[in-house]
N, C-alpha and C positions, 0 to 999 in steps of 0.2 A: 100590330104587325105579326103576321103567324111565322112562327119559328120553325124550323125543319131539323129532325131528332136524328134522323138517318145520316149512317155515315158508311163508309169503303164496305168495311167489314160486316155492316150489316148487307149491306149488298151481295155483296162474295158472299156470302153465307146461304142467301136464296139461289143464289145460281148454283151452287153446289146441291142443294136440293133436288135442282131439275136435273140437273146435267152432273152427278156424282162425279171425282177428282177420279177414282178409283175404275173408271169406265176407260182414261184415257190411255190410249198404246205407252208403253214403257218409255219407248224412247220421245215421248212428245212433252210440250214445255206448257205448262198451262196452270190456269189461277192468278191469284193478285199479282204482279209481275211490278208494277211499278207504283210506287206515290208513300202515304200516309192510311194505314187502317182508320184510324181514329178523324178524319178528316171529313167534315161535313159534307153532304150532298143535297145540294136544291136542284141539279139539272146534269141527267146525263144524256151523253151521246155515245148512239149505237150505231157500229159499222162494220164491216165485213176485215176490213185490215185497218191498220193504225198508220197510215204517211205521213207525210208533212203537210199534205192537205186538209187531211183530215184534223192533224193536230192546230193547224190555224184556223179551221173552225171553228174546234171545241174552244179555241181560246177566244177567237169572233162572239161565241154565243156563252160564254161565261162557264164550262159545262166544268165541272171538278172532276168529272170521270169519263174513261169511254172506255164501255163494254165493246170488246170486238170478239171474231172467231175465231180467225189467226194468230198465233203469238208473233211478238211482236222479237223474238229473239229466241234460240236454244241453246247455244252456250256462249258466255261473254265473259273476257280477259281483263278485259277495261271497258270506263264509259266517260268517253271524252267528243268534244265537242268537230274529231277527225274524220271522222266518220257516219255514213248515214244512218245505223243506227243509233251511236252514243250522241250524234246531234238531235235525234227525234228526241231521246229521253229527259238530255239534259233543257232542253223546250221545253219540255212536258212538265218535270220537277220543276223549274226557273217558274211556270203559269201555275202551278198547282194542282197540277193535273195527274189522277193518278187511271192503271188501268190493270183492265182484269180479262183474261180470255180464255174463252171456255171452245177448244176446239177437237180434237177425237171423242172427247169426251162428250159432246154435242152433240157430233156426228151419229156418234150412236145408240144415244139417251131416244128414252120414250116424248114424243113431241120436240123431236131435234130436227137436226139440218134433216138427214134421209127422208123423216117422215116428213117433214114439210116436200122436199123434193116427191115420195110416191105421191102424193095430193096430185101438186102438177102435174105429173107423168099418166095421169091416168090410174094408179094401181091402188089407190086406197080414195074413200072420201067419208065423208059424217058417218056411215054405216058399213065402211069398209075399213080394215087393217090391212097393211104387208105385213106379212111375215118377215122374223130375222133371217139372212140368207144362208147365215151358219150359225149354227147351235153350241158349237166347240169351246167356246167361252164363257164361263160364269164366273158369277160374283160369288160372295161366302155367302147371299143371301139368297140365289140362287136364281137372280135374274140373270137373263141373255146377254151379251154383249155384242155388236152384229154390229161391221161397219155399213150393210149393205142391207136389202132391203128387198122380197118377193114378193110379186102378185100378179096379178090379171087384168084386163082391161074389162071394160063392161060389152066389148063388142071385139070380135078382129076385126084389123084393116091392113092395110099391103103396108108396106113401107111408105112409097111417097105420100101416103094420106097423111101416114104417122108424122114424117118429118114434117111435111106442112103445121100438122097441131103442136110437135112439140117444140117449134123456134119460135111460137107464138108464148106457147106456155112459157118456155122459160127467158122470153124477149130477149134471146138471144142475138149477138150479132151474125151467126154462121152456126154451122154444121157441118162436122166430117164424120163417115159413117161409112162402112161396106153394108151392102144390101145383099144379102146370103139369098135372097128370092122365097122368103118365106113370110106368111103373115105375123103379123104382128100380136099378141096376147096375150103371152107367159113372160113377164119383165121383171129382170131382176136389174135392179141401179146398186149404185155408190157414190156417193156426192165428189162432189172435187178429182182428185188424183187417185179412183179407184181403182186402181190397175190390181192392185194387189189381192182383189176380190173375184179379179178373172178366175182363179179355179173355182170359186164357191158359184160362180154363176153357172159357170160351164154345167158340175154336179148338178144343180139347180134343174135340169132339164129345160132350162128358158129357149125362146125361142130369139131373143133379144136384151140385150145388155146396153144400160147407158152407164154413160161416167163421164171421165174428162183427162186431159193430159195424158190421153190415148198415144204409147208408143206404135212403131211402127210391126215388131211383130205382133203384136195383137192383130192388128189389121191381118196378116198374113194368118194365124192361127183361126181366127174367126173366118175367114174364108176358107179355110180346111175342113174348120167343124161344121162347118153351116150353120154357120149363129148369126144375128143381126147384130151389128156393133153400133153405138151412134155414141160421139165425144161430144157433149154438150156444152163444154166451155167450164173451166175453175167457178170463174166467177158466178157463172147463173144456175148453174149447179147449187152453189150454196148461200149465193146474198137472197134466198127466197127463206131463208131464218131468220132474216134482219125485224123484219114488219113483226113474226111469232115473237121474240123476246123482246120488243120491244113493248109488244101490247101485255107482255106476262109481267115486264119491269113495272108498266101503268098499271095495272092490277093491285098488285103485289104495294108499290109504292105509292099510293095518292097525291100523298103531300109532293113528289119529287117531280118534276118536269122532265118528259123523255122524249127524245129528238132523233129521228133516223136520218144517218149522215146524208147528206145531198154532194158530198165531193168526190164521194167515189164511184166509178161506174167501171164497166168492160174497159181494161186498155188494149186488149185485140182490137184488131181491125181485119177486114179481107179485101182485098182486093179485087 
């Protein structure tokens, strides 16, 4: 019977590779968060968040770990079984499950959530890059740091072309967007809750911006500016990293079994 040498901390240790600790925003919670270093691994499970769904999966299918994007907490007092997340953990620890999450820090790693997101979006593919949307942050080694992401289409199109393509791209349940009446081509994104990247777009000269958890003056300011706004959803925004780290985990790991979650999807809905 073959034996599997791989454990937590060899795992975290690759992810840290891709997605460096030192990429992510100051105030963001990320890395090993819960379990055993030293604790074998023959099967993990990757998912976009860590629920309780997700956790009776990984316990359904034997998994010792689950890489997710989200942390699964940012500051905690206690971890008792009161609450939804001291009950997630103590699940987790009680099955032996431990877990690691690699999330701003992802966001803005080379081959992260963004660039998986320009693929979809149109703005990069095998012979194209986005560029980082801002240049303002560096590493001591003198890489970018960029939560956001610019480029170009391979063609303009009006808006409603676009929106048809990109609720397909990102199998979206919906889409909210102001239409400024301008084609479509110069696109800068930011996966998830990129609001905070609305200046660097703006500077950007883009003609359209995607993201997600779109407030309401946004909406108002982009119709000022005349910029195309479209919120493409948390989730589909960035469970399109899920498939990328899972196929780098299979790479990376041979001996280990890697399993992309099947209990989580969009919990929006529209009406």
């Amino acid at each position: 019977m073959k034996t599997n040498k791989n454990n937590v901390n060899d795992i975290y240790e690759f992810l840290k590779s891709i997605a460096p600790i030192e990429m992510a925003v100051e105030t963001d919670n990320v890395g090993f968060l819960v379990g055993s270093g030293g604790a074998g691994v023959s099967k993990i499970l990757v998912s976009l968040d860590i629920t309780g769904d997700v956790i009776t999966e990984a316990l359904d299918i034997g998994a010792e770990l689950i890489v997710a994007h989200h942390p699964m907490f940012f500051s905690l007092t206690r971890v008792t079984d009161e609450d939804i997340i001291g009950k997630r953990i103590v699940r987790m620890l009680a099955g032996g499950i431990s877990a690691i999450c690699m999330h701003t820090n992802l966001d803005a790693a080379r081959g992260g959530v963004n660039d998986a997101l320009a693929v979809a979006v149109g703005i990069a593919d095998l012979e194209r890059d986005a560029k980082p949307l801002s240049d303002d942050n560096l590493l001591d080694t003198g890489e970018v740091v960029s939560l956001g992401r610019l480029g170009y289409l391979n063609k303009a199109c009006t808006m409603p072309e676009y929106l048809v393509f990109l609720k397909n791209a990102l199998n979206v349940n919906g889409l909210r967007y102001h239409d400024a009446g301008r084609k479509v081509y110069k696109v800068a994104i930011s996966s998830g809750a990129g609001g905070g990247e609305w200046d660097n777009a703006v500077k950007s000269g883009c003609d359209t911006f995607i993201t997600a958890d779109i407030k309401y003056h946004m909406f108002l300011d982009a119709k000022e500016l005349g910029i195309n706004i479209i919120d493409g959803g948390h989730f589909s925004t960035e469970n399109l990293v899920i498939d990328v780290i899972a196929e780098k985990l299979k790479s990376e790991f041979p001996a280990v079994e890697v399993i992309v979650s099947n209990a989580l999807d969009q919990t929006v809905d529209f009406f």
